[in-house]
C-alpha positions as CSV (number, residue, x, y, z in Angstrom):
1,X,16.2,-13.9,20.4
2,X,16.2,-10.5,22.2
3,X,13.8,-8.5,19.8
4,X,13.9,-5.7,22.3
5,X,17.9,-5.5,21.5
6,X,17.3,-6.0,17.9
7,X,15.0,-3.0,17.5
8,X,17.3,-0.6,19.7
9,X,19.9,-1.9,17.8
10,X,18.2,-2.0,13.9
11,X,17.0,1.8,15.0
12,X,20.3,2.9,16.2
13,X,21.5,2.3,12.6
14,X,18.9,3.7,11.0
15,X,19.3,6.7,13.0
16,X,23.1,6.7,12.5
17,X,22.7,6.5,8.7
18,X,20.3,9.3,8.5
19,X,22.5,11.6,10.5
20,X,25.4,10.7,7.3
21,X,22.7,11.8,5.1
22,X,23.2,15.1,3.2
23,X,20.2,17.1,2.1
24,X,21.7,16.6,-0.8
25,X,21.0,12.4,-1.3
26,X,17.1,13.4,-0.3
27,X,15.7,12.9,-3.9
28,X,18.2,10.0,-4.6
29,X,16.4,6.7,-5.9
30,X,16.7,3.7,-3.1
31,X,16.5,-0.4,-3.4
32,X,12.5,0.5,-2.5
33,X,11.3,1.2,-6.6
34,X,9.1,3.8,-5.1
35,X,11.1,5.9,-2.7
36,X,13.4,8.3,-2.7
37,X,15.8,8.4,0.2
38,X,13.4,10.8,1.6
39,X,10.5,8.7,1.0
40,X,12.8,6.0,2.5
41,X,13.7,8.1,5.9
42,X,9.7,9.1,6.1
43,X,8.4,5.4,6.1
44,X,10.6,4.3,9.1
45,X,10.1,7.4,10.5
46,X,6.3,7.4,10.4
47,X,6.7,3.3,10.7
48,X,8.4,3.9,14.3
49,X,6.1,6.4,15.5
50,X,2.8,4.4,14.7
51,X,4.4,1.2,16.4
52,X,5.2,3.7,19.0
53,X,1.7,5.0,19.6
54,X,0.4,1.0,19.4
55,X,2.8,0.0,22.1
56,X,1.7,2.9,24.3
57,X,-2.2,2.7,24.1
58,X,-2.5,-1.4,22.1
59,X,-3.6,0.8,19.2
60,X,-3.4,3.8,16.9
61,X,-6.5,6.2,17.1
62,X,-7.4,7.2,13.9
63,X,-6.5,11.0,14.7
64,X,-3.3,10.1,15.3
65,X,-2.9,7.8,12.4
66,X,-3.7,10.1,9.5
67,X,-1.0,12.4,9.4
68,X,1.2,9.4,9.9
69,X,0.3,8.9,5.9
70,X,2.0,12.2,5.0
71,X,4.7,13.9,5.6
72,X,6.7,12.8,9.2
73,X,9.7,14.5,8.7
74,X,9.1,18.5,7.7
75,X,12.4,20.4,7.9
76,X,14.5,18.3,10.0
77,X,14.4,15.2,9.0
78,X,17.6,14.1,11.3
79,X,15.8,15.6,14.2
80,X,12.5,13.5,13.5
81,X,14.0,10.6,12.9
82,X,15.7,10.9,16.3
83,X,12.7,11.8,17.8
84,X,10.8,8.7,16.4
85,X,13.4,6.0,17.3
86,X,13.5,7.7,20.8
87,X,10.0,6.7,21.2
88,X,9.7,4.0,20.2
89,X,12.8,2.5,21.8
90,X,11.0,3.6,25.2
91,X,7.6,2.0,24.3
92,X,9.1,-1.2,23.1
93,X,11.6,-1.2,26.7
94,X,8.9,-0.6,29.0
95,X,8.4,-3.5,31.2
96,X,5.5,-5.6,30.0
97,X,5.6,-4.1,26.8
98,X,6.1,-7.6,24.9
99,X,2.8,-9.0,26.4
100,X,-0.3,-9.3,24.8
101,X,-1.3,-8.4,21.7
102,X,-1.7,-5.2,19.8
103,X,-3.8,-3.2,16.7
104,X,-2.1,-1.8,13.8
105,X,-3.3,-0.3,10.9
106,X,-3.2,-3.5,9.2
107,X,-3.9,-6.4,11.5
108,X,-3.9,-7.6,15.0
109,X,-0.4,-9.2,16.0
110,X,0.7,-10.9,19.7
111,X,3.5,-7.7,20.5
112,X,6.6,-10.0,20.2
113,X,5.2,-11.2,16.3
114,X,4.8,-7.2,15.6
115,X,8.5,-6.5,17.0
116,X,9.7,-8.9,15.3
117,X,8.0,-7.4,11.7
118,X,9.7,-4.1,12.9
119,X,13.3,-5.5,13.5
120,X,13.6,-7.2,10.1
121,X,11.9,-4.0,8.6
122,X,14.1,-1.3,10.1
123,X,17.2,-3.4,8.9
124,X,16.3,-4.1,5.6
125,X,15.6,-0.3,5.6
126,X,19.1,0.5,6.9
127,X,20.7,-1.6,4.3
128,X,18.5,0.1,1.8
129,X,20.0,4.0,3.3
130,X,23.8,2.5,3.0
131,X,23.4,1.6,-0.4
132,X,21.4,4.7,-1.5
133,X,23.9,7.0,0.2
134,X,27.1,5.1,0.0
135,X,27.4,4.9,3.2
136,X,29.1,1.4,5.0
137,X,26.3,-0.8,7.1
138,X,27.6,-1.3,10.3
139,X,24.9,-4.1,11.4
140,X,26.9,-7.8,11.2
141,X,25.8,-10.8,9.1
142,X,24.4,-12.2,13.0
143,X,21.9,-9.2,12.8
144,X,21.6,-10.2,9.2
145,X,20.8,-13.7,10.7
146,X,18.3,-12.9,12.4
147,X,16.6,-10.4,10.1
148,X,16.4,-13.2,7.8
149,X,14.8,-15.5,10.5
150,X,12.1,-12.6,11.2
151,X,11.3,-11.9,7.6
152,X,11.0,-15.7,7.1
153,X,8.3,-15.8,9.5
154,X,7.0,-12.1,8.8
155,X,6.7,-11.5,5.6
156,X,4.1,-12.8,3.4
157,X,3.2,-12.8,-0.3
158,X,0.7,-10.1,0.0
159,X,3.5,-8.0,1.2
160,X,5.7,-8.6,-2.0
161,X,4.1,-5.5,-4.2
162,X,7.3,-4.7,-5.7
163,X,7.5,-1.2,-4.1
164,X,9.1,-2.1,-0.6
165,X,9.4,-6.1,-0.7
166,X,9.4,-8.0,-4.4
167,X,9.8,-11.4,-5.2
168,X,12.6,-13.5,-4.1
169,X,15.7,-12.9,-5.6
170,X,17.6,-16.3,-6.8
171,X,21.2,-16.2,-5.4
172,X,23.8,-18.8,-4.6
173,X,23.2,-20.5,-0.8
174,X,26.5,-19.4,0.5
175,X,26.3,-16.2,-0.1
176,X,25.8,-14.6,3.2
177,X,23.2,-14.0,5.5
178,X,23.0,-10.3,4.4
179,X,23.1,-11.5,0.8
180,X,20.1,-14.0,1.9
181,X,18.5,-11.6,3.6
182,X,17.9,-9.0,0.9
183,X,17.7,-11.7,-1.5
184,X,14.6,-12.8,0.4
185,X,13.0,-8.9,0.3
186,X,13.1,-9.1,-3.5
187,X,16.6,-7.3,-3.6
188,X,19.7,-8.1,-5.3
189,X,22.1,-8.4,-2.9
C-alpha cells in the first residue's frame, strides 16, 4: 500500500471539501459529537501541521506544539488548510521520509505506522466534512478499503472516547467498505 499516495490523496479531499465550505456551515454540528465543522477543519488542520513538523525534525518541540492546541485556522481557514496539507504533503514525499521512527505528542511510532494513523484519519475526517456540509465524497470504496485496513491496525480502544472515534457501530457485512469503515470509527454509516 502506497501510504505516501493515500495521504496526498486523503488530503487533497480534505482540502477540496473545505474549499466547498461556506462560512456559513462553520458552527454546523459534524459526525465528531464534539466539533463543529470548524472544530472539524481545525483538528486536521492542526493534525497535518504537527505531523508535518515531526516528519521534518522526528519530533514536535514543545514551542511549536502549544499553539497547535488552539486555534490553527484564524481568518482564513481555506488558506490554512491549504497551507497545512502543503506541508505536510512535502514532509511526508521527501525521500527517506518513511524511515525510522518518529515522536508525537502521544507516542513514539516507526513513520510508515504514523502515516498510516494519518491516512485513515484525514478520510474519516473527509467523510465527516461531506456529511456535515452536504457536500458528495469523492474518495472510492478502494480508498475506503484501505482506510478500513489502517484503522483496523491503528486504532485502539483508548482512542474510542466518543468525541472523535466511538464504539463500533453494528451494521450488516456487505454493506460497503465506506459503510464498514465508519462503522468501525463508531459512526453510523
Amino acid at each position: 500500500m502506497d501510504l505516501v499516495a493515500g495521504i496526498q490523496d486523503a488530503g487533497a479531499e480534505f482540502g477540496r471539501l473545505v474549499d466547498g465550505t461556506s462560512p456559513d456551515q462553520l458552527d454546523d454540528p459534524t459526525p465528531c459529537a464534539a466539533y463543529s465543522v470548524r472544530d472539524l477543519i481545525n483538528h486536521v488542520v492542526s493534525g497535518a501541521t504537527m505531523f508535518a513538523i515531526a516528519f521534518e525534525k522526528g519530533s514536535v518541540p514543545d514551542d511549536e506544539l502549544g499553539p497547535l492546541f488552539g486555534d490553527t485556522l484564524g481568518d482564513d481557514y481555506k488558506g490554512a488548510c491549504a497551507t497545512a496539507m502543503d506541508r505536510a504533503g512535502a514532509a511526508f514525499a521527501k525521500t527517506g521520509a518513511l524511515d525510522g521512527t518518529v515522536s508525537l505528542p502521544f507516542g513514539e511510532f516507526s513513520r510508515e505506522d504514523a502515516l498510516g494513523l494519518a491516512v485513515f484519519d484525514v478520510m474519516v475526517h473527509s467523510s465527516d466534512l461531506a456529511r456535515a456540509t452536504g457536500q458528495e465524497l469523492q474518495l472510492t470504496e478502494e480508498d475506503a478499503a484501505i482506510g478500513l485496513q489502517l484503522a483496523r491496525m491503528h486504532l485502539v480502544d483508548a482512542m474510542r472516547d466518543g468525541n472523535m472515534f466511538a464504539d463500533i457501530v453494528v451494521i450488516d457485512e456487505d454493506t460497503g467498505a465506506w459503510a464498514e469503515l465508519l462503522a468501525f470509527t463508531g459512526r453510523q454509516p
